[in-house]
C-alpha positions, 0 to 999 in steps of 0.5 A: 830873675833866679828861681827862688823856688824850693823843693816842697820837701826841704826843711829850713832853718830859721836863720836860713829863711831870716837870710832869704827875706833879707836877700831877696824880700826887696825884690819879692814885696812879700813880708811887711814885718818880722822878727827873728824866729824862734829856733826851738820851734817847729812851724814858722809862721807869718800872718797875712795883713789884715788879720790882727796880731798884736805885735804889728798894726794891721793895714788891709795893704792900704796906705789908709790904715798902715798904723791899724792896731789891732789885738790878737785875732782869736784864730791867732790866739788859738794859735799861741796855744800850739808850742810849735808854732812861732809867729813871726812876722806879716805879710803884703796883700793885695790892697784891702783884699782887691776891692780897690781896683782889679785892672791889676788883681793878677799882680798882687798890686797896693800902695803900700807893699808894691807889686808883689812878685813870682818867685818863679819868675817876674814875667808871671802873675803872682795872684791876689790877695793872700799874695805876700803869703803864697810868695813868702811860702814859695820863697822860702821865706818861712815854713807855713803863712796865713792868708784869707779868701773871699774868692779865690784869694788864697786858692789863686796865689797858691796855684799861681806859686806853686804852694799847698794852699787851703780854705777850710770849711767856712766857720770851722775859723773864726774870722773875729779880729780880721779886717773884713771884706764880706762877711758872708763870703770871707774864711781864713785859711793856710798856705804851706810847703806841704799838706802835714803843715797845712793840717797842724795850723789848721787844726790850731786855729779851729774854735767855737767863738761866739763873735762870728755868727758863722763859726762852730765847733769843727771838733763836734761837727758832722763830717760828710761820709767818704769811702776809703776808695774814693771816686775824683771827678777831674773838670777840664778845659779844651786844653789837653791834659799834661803828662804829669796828671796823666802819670798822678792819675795814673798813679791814683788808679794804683791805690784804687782811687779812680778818675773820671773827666768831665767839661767844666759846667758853668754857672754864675752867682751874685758875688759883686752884689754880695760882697759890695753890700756887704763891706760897707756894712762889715767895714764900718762895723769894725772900723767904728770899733778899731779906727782911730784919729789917724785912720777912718772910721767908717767905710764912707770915710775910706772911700772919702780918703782914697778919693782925696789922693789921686796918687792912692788909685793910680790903677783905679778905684772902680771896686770901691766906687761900685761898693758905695754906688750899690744899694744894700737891700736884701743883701742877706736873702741874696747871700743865702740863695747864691750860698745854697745854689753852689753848695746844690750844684757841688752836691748835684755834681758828685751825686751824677758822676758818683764822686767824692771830690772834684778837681780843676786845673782852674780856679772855680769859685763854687767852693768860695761861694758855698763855703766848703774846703778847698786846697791848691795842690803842686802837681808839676814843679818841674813846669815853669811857672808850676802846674797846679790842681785845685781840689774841692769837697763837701762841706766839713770834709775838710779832713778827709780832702787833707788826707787825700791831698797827701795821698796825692802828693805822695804817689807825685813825687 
């Protein structure tokens, strides 16, 4: 397949990225809907599809709720005030965010998109579950798009893509209006062709809203100190490390921000438990409130309609079985502890080696657990598929890791 792939740097016209769904989105599985953008805008916009816009239904990539009217989200209503910013249209996910099976995780598989596809070529995984928005940024098909992560769901499909991919700070958005998977672990964020878009939507989306027991006010809250020199704690595997980090390393050290590498250290955290507690709660919350005659209306009856179509698991349903086997019990004490034992552990790290931010060249789930910010950085798109970085920091650090991700990618080209 051609390398639908472009330079990061390269601006596109609205009818440029109409023409490049039309071509290509058959092939790519990426965008459920659009419409034609609006030229006069500087951002193009797509949406992931479990978070409502009321333009569209919403489906969580399931067949069982494809008709899933949902009003605007509050992060997209916070978005609508930004003049800049067109949304346009939504995106596949993996299905209900990949808590139907994970013998297919990898290729960004649902019923009702397909299996989504790299644009560097369809030999490579193209990740889940934010996979139509990492694709359709990759693609070329719109400028910037929002996808959310449980763990990993837009960290994965970002490096995997070869696309600029961020988690903010959990609670800095709001996740009010958005088909949940777990309440503890889920955060809204932003996929892009550079780090300049990834702040503007992020900062448009940012908000005090009373509904989401975890959001606040990002404008207001502390922010961890950070010198202006700061020190990057590069986590390995037993895999040498590539030329091109070499040569950004080395190009880092020139500006006065210095590397030290480390062994990746493990650790393990309660996630299967957490998180299947929890969607039986979250899912029935919001589908009491948002179903319909033609959808369900809890999570027992989604189970129920997935069981009644053989045609609907074809790759298994493993994930959902083991969500309504699991007993809820203790699930938010269980939630808490795994959240602090991550956020100690990013902290204990940093403190040892006297750091400010930490990389990897694989996805770590600490950040996702913890709720801190995250971004996925292109390092090598000459490399097929494209060498990324992940980066990491303190919570509420989120302008800061921006910063230095532009840094970043600045000394990169």
């Amino acid at each position: 397949m051609e390398n639908l792939s472009y330079p990061l740097n390269r601006d596109l016209s609205a009818a440029q990225m109409v023409k490049r769904i039309q071509a290509f989105n058959g092939v790519l599985h990426a965008v459920r809907f659009y419409k034609n953008p609006k030229v006069d805008c500087g951002i193009h916009l797509l949406v992931k599809d479990n978070i409502g816009v009321r333009d569209w239904p919403a489906s969580a990539g399931s067949l069982a709720l494809k008709n899933l009217r949902l009003p605007d989200a509050f992060c997209i209503e916070q978005l609508r005030k930004n003049s800049r910013i067109d949304i346009f249209g939504k995106t596949h996910l993996t299905e209900l965010a990949g808590f139907v099976t994970s013998s297919v995780l990898k290729r960004g598989y649902s019923e009702l998109g397909g299996f989504g596809r790299n644009p560097y070529g369809g030999r490579f995984p193209c990740g889940g579950s934010s996979v139509g928005s990492a694709v359709a940024v990759s693609a070329g098909f719109c400028d910037a798009a929002l996808g959310t992560e449980t763990r990993g769901s837009i960290m994965i499909p970002a490096m995997y893509n070869g696309v600029y991919g961020f988690k903010p700070t959990r609670g800095s958005i709001s996740r009010t209006g958005i088909i949940p998977l777990s309440s503890s672990f889920d955060a809204p964020g932003v996929l892009a062709r550079n780090p300049e878009l990834l702040k503007e939507v992020f900062l448009s989306m940012t908000g005090y809203d009373s509904s989401d027991p975890q959001s606040f006010d990002f404008s207001f809250c502390s922010k961890p100190f950070i010198r202006s020199s700061p020190r990057l704690l590069f986590l390995r595997n037993a895999s040498q490390v590539s030329p091109a980090l070499k040569f950004l390393f080395s190009r880092l050290a020139d500006l006065g921000i210095s590397v030290v590498e480390l062994e990746t250290p493990q650790i393990v955290f309660d996630y299967k438990e957490i998180s299947s507690s929890d969607i039986k709660r979250d899912m029935t919350k919001f589908l009491e409130r948002y179903g319909s005659a033609s959808e369900p209306k809890s999570f027992r009856e989604l189970v129920e309609k997935y069981r009644s179509r053989p045609e609907s698991h074809r790759y298994g349903m493993e994930r959902l079985e083991d969500a309504w086997a699991m007993p809820e019990s203790k699930e938010k004490k269980l939630a808490n502890r795994n959240i602090k034992k991550a956020n100690d552990f990013i902290e204990s790290l940093l403190f040892k080696y006297d750091a400010d931010y930490i990389l990897s060249s694989e996805y770590l789930d600490w950040w996702a657990i913890g709720g801190g910010p995250t971004i996925a950085f292109p390092v090598d798109l000459e490399k097929t598929p494209p060498g990324c970085l992940m980066v990491g920091t303190r919570r509420n650090g989120d302008l800061a890791l921006l910063s230095l991700v532009k840094a970043m990618s600045s000394v990169r080209k």
